[in-house]
PyMOL Python script that loads the backbone (N, CA, C, O; Angstrom):
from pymol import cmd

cmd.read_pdbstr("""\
ATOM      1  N   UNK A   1     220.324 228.095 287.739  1.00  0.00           N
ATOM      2  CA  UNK A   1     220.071 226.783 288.279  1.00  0.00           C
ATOM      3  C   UNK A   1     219.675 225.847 287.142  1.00  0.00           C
ATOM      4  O   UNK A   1     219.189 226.315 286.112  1.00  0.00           O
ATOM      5  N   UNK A   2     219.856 224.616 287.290  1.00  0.00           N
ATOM      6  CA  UNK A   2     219.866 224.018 286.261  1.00  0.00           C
ATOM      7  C   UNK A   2     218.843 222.755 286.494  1.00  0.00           C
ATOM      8  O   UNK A   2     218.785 222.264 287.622  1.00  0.00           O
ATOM      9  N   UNK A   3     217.906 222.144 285.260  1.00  0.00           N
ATOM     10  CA  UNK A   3     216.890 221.227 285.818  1.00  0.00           C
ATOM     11  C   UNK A   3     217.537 220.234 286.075  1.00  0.00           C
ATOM     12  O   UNK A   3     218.645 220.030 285.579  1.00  0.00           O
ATOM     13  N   UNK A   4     216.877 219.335 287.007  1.00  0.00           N
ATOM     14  CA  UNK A   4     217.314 217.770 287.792  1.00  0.00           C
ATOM     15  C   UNK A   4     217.636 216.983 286.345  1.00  0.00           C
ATOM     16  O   UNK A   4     217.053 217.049 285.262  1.00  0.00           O
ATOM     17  N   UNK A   5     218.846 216.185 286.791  1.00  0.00           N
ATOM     18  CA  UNK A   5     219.075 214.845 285.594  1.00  0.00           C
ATOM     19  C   UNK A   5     217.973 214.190 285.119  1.00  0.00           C
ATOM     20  O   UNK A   5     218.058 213.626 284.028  1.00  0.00           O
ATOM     21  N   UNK A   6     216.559 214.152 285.981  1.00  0.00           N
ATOM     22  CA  UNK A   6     216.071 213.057 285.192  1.00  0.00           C
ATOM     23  C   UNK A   6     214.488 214.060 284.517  1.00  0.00           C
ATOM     24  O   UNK A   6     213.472 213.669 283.941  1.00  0.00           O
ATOM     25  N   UNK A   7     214.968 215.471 284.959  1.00  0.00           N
ATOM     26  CA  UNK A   7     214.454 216.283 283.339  1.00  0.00           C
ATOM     27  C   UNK A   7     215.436 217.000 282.143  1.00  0.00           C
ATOM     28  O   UNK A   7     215.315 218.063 281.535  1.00  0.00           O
ATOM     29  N   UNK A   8     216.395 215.996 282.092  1.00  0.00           N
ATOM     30  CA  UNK A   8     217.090 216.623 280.917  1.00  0.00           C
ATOM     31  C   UNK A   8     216.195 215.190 279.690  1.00  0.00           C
ATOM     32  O   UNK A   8     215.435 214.286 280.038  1.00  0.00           O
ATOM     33  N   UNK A   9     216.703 215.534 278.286  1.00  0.00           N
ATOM     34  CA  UNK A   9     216.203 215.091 277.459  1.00  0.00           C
ATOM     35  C   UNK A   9     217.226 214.038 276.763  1.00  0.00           C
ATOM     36  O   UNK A   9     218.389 214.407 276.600  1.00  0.00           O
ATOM     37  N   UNK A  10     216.816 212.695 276.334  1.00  0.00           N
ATOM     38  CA  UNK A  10     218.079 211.886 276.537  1.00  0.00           C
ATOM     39  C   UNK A  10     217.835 211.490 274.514  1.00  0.00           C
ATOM     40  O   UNK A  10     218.497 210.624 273.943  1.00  0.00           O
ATOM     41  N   UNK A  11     217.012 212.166 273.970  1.00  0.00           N
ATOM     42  CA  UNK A  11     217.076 212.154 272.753  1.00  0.00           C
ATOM     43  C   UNK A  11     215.346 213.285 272.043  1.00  0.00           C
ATOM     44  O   UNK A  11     214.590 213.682 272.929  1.00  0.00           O
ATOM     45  N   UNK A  12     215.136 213.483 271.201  1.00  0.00           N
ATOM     46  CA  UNK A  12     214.317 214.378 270.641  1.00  0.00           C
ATOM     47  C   UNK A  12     213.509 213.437 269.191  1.00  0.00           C
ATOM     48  O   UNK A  12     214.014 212.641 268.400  1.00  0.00           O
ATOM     49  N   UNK A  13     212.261 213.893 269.296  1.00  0.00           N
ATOM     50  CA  UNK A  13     211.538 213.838 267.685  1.00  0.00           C
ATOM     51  C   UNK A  13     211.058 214.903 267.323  1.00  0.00           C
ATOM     52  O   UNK A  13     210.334 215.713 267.904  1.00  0.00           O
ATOM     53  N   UNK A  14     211.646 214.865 265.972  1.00  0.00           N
ATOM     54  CA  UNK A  14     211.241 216.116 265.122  1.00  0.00           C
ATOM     55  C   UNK A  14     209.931 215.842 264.325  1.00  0.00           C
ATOM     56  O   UNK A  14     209.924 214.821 263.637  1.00  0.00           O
ATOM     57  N   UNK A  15     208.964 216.530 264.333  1.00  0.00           N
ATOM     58  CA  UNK A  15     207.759 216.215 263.193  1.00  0.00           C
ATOM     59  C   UNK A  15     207.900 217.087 262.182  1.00  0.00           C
ATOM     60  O   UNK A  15     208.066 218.260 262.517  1.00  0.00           O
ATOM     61  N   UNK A  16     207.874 216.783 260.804  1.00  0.00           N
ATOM     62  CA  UNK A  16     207.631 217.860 259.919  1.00  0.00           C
ATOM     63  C   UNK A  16     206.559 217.456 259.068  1.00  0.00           C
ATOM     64  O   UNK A  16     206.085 216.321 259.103  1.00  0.00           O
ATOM     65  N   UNK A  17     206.028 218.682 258.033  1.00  0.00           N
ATOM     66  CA  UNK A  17     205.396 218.621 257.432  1.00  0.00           C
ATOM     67  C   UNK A  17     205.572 219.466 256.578  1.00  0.00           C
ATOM     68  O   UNK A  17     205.857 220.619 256.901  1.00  0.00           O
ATOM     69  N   UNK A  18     205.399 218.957 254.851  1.00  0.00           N
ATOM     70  CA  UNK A  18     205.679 219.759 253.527  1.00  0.00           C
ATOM     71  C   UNK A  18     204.178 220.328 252.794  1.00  0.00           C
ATOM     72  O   UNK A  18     203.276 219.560 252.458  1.00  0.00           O
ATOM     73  N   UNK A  19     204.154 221.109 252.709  1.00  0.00           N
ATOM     74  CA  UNK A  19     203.189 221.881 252.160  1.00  0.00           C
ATOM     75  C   UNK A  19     203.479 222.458 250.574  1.00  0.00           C
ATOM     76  O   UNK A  19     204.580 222.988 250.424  1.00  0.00           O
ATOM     77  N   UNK A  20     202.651 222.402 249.475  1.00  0.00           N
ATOM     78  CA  UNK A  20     203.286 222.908 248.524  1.00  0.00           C
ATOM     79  C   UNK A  20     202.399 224.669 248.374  1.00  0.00           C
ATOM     80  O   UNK A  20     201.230 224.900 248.682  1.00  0.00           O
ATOM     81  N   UNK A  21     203.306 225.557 247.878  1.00  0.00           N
ATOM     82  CA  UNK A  21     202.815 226.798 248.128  1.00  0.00           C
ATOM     83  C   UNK A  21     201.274 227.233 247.452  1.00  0.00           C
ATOM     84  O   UNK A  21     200.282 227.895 247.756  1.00  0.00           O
ATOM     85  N   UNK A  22     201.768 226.433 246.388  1.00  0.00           N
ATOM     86  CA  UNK A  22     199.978 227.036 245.902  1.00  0.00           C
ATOM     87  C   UNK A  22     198.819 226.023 246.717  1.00  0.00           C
ATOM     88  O   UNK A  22     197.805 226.638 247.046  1.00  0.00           O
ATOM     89  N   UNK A  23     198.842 224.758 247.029  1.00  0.00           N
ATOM     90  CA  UNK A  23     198.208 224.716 248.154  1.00  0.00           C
ATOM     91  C   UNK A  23     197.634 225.087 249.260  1.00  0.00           C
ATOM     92  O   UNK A  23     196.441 225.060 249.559  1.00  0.00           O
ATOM     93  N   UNK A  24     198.961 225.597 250.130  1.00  0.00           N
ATOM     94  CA  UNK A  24     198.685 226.306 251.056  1.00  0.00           C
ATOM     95  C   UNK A  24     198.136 227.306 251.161  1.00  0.00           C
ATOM     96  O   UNK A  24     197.675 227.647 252.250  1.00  0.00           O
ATOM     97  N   UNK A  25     198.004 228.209 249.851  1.00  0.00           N
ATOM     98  CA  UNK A  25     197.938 229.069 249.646  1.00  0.00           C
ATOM     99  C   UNK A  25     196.231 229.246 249.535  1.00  0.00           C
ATOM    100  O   UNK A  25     195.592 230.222 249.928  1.00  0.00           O
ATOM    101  N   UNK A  26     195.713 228.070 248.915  1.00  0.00           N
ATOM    102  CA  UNK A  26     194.202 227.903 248.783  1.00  0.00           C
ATOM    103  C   UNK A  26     194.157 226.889 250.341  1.00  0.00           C
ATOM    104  O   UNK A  26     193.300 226.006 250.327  1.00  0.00           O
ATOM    105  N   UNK A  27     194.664 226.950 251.092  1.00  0.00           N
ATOM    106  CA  UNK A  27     194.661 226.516 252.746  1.00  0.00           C
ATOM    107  C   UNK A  27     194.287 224.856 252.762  1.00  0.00           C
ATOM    108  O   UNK A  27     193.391 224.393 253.468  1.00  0.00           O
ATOM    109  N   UNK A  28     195.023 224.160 251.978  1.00  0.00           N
ATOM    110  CA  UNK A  28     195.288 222.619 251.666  1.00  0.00           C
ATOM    111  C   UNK A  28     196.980 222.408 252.466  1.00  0.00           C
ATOM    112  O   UNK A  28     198.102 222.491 251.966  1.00  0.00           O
ATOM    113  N   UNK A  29     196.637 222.180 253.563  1.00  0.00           N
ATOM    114  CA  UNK A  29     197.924 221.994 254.392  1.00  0.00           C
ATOM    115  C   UNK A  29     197.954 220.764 255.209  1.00  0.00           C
ATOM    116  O   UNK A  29     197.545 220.734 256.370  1.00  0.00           O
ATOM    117  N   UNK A  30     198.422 219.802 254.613  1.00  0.00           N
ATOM    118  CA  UNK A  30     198.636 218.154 255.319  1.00  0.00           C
ATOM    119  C   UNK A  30     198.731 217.993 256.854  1.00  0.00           C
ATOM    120  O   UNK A  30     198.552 218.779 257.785  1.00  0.00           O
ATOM    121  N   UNK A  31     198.855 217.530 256.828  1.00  0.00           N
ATOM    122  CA  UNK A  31     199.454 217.052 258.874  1.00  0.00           C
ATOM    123  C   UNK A  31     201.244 216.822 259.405  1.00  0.00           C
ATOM    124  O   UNK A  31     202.188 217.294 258.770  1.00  0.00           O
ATOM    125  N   UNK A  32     201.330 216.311 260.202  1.00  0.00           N
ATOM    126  CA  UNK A  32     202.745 216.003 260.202  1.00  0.00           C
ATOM    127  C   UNK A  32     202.725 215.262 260.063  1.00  0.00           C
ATOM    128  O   UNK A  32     201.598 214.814 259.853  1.00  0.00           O
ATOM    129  N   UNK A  33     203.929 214.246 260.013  1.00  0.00           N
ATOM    130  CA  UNK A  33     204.455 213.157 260.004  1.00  0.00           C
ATOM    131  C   UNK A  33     205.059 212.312 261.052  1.00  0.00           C
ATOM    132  O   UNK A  33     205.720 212.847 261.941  1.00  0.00           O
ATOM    133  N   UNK A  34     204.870 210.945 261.015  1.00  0.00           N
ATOM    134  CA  UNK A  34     205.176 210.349 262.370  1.00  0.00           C
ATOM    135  C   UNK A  34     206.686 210.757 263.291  1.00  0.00           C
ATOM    136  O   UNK A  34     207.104 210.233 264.324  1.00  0.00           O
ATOM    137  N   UNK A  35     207.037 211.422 262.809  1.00  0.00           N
ATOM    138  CA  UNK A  35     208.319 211.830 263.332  1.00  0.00           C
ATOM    139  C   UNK A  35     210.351 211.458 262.916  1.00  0.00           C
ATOM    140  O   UNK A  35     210.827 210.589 262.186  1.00  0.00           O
ATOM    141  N   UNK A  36     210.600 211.839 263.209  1.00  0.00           N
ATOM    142  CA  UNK A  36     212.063 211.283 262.849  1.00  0.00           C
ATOM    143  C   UNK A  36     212.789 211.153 264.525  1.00  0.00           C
ATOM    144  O   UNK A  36     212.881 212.197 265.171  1.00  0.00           O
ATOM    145  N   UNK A  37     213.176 210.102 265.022  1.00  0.00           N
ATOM    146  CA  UNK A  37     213.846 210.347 265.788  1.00  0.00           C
ATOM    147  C   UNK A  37     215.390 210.999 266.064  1.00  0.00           C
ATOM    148  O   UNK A  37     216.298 210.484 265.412  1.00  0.00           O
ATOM    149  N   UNK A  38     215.682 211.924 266.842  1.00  0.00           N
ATOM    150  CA  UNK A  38     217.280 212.669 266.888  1.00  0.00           C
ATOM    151  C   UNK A  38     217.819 211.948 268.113  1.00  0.00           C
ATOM    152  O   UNK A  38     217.140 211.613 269.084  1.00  0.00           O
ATOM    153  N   UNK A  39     219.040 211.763 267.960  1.00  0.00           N
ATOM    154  CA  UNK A  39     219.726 211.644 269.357  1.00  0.00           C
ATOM    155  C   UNK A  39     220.350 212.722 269.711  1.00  0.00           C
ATOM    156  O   UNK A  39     220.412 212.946 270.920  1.00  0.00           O
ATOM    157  N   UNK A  40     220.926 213.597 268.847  1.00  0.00           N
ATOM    158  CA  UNK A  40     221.943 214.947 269.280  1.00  0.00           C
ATOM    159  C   UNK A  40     220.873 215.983 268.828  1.00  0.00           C
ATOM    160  O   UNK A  40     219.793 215.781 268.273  1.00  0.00           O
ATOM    161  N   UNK A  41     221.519 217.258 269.249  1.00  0.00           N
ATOM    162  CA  UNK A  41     220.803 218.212 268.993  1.00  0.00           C
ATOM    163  C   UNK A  41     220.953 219.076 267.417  1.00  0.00           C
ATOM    164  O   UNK A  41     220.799 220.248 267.075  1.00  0.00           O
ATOM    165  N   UNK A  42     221.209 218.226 266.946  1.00  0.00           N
ATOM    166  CA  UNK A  42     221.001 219.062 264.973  1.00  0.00           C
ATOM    167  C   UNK A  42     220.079 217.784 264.435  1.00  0.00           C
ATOM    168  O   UNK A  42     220.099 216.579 264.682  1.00  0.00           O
ATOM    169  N   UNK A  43     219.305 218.585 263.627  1.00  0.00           N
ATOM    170  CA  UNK A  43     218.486 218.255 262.688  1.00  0.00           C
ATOM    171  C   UNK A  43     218.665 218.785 261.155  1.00  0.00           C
ATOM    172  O   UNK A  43     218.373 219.923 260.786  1.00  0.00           O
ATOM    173  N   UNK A  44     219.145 217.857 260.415  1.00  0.00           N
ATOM    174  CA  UNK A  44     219.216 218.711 258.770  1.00  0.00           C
ATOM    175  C   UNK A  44     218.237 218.366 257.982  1.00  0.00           C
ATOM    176  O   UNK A  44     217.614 217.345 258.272  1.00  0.00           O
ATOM    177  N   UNK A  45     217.923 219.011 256.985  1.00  0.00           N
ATOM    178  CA  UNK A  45     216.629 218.538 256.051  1.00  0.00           C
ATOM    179  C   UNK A  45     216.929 219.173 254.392  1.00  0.00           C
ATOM    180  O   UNK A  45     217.344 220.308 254.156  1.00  0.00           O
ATOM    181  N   UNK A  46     216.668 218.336 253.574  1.00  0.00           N
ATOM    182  CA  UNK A  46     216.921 219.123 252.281  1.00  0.00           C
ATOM    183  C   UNK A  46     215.526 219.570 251.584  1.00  0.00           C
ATOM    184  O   UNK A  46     214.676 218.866 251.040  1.00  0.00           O
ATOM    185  N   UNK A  47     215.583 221.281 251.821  1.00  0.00           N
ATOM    186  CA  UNK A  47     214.536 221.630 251.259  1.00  0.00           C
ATOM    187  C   UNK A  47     214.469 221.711 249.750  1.00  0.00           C
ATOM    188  O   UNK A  47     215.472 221.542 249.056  1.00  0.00           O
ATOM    189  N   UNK A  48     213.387 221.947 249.300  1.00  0.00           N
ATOM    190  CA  UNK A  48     213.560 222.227 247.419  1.00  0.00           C
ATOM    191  C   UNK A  48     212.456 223.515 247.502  1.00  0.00           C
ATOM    192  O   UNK A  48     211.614 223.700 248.380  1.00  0.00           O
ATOM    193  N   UNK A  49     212.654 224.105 246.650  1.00  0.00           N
ATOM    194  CA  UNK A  49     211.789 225.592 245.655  1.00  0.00           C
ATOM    195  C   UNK A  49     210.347 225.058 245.657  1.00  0.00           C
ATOM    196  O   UNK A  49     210.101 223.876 245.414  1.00  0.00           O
ATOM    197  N   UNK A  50     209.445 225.934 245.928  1.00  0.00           N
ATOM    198  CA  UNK A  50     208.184 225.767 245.975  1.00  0.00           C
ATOM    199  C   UNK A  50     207.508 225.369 246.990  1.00  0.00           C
ATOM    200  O   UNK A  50     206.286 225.331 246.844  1.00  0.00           O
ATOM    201  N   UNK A  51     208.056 224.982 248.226  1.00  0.00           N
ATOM    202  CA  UNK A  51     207.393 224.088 249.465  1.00  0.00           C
ATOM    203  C   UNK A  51     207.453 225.050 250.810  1.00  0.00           C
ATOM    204  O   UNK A  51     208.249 225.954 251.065  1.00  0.00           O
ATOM    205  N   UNK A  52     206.376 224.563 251.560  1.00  0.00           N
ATOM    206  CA  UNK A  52     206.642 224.810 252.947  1.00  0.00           C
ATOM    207  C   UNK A  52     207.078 223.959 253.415  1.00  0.00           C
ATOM    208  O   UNK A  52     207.013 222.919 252.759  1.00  0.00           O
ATOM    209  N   UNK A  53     207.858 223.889 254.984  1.00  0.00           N
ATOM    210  CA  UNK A  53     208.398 223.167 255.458  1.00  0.00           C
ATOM    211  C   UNK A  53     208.590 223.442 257.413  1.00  0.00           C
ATOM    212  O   UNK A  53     209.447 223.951 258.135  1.00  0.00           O
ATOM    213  N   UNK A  54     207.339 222.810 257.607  1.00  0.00           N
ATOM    214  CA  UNK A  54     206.825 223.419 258.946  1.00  0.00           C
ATOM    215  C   UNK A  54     207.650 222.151 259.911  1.00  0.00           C
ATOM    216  O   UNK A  54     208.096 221.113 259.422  1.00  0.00           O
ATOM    217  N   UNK A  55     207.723 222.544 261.428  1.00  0.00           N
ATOM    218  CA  UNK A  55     208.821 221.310 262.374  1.00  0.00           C
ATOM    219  C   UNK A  55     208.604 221.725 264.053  1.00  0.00           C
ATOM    220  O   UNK A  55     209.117 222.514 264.846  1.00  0.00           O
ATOM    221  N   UNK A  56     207.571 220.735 264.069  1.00  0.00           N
ATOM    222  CA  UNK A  56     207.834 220.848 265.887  1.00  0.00           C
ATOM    223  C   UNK A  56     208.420 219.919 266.501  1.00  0.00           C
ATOM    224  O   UNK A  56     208.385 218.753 266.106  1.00  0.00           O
ATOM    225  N   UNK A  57     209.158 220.376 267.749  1.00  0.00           N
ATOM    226  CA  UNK A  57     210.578 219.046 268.435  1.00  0.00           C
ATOM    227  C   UNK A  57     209.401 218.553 269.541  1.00  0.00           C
ATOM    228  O   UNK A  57     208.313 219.097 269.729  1.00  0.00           O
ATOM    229  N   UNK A  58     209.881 217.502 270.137  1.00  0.00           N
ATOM    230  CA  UNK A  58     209.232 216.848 271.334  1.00  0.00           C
ATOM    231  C   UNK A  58     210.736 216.155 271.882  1.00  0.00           C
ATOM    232  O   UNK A  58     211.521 215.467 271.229  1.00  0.00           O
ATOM    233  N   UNK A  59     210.848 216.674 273.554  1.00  0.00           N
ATOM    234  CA  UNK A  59     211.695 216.262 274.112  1.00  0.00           C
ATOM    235  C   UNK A  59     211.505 214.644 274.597  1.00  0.00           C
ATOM    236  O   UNK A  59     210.376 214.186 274.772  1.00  0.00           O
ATOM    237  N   UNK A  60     212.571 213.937 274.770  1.00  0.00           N
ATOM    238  CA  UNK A  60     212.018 212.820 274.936  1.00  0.00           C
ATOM    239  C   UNK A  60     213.006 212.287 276.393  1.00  0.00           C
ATOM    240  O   UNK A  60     214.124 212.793 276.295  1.00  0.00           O
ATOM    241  N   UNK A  61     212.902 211.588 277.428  1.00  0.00           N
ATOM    242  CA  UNK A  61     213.586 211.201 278.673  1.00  0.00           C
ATOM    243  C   UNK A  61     212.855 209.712 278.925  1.00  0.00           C
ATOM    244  O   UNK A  61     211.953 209.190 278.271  1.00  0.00           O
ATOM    245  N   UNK A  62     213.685 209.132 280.305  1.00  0.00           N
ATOM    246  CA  UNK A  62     212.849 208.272 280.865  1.00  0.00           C
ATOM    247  C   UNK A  62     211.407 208.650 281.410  1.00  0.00           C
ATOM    248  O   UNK A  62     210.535 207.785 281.494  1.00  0.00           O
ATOM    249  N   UNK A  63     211.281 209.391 281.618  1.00  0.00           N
ATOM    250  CA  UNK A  63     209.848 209.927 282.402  1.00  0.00           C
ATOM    251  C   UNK A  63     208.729 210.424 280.854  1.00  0.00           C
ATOM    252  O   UNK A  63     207.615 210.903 281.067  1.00  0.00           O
ATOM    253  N   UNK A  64     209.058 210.289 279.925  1.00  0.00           N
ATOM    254  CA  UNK A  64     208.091 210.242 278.690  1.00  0.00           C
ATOM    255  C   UNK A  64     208.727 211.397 277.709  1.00  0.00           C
ATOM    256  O   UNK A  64     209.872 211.801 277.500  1.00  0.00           O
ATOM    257  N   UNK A  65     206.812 211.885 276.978  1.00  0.00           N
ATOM    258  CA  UNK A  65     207.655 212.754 276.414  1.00  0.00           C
ATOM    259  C   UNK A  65     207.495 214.391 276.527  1.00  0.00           C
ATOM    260  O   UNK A  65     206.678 214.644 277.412  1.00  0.00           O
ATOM    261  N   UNK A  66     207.838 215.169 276.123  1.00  0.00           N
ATOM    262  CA  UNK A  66     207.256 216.687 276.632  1.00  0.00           C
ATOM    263  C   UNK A  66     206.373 217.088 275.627  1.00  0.00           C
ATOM    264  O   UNK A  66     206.481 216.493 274.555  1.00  0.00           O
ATOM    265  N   UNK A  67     205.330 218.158 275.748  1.00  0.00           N
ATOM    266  CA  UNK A  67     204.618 219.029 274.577  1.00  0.00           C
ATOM    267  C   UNK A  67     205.093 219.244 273.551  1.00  0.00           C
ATOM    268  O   UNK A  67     206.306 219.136 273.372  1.00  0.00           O
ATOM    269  N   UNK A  68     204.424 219.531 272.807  1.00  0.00           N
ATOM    270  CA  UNK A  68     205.283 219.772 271.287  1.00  0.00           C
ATOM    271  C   UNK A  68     205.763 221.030 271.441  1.00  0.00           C
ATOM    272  O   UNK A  68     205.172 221.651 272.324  1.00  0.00           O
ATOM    273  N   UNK A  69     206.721 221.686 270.830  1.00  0.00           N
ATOM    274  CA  UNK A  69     207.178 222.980 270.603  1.00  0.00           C
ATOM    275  C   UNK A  69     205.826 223.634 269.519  1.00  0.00           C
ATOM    276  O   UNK A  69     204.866 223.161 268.911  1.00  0.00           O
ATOM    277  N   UNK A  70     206.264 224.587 269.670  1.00  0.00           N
ATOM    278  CA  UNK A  70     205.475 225.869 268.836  1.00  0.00           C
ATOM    279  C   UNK A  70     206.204 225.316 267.281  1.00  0.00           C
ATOM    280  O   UNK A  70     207.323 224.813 267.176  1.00  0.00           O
ATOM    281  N   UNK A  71     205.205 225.577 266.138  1.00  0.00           N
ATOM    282  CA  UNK A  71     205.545 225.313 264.919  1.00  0.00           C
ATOM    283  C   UNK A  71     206.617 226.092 264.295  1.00  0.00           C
ATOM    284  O   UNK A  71     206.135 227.222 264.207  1.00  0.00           O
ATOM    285  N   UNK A  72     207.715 226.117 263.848  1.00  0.00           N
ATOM    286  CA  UNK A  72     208.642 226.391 263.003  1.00  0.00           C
ATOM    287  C   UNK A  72     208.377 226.557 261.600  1.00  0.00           C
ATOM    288  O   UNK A  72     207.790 225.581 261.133  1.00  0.00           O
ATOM    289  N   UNK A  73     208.604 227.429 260.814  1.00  0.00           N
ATOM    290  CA  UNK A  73     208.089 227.115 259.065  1.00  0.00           C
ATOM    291  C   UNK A  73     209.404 227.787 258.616  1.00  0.00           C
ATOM    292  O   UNK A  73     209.968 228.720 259.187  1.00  0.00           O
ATOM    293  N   UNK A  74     209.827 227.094 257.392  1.00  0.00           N
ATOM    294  CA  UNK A  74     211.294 227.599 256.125  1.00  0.00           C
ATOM    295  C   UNK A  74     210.529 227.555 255.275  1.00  0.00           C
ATOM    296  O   UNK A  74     209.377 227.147 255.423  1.00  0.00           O
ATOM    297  N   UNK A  75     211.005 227.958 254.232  1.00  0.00           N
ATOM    298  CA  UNK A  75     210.658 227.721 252.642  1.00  0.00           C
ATOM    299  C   UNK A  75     211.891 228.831 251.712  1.00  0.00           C
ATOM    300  O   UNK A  75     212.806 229.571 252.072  1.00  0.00           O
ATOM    301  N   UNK A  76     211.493 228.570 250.824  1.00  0.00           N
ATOM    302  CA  UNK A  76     212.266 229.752 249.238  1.00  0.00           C
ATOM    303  C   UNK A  76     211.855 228.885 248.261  1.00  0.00           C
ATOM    304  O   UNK A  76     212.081 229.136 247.077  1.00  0.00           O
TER     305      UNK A  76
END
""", "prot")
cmd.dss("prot")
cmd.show_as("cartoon", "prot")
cmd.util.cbc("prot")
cmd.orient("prot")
């Protein structure tokens, strides 16, 4: 079964936040950032060597917006 039209999501914000490893590492870890807005469902990002790179989505509709997702983290 599938949710009603007016809980589908009619665009998304991604928050991220960059952490550098030896930072984090001594537990100096920033906040997010005001967001990026998506209209489709891909998000690309260019990571670089040395960083964290943490990302929670928030669905967005006429009726507002949803909880944040659970945190995501990349790095190399």
């Amino acid at each position: 079964m599938s949710p009603p039209a007016s809980a589908m999501p009619s665009s998304y914000i991604v928050y991220r936040r960059i952490a550098d490893t030896a930072a984090a590492a001594a537990g100096n870890i920033p906040g997010f950032d005001e967001g990026t807005p998506v209209t489709g469902t891909e998000y690309t990002d260019n990571i670089q060597p040395g960083r964290i790179y943490s990302y929670r989505v928030v669905a967005v509709n006429n009726g507002g917006q949803s909880f944040p997702s659970e945190t995501l983290s990349a790095g190399y």
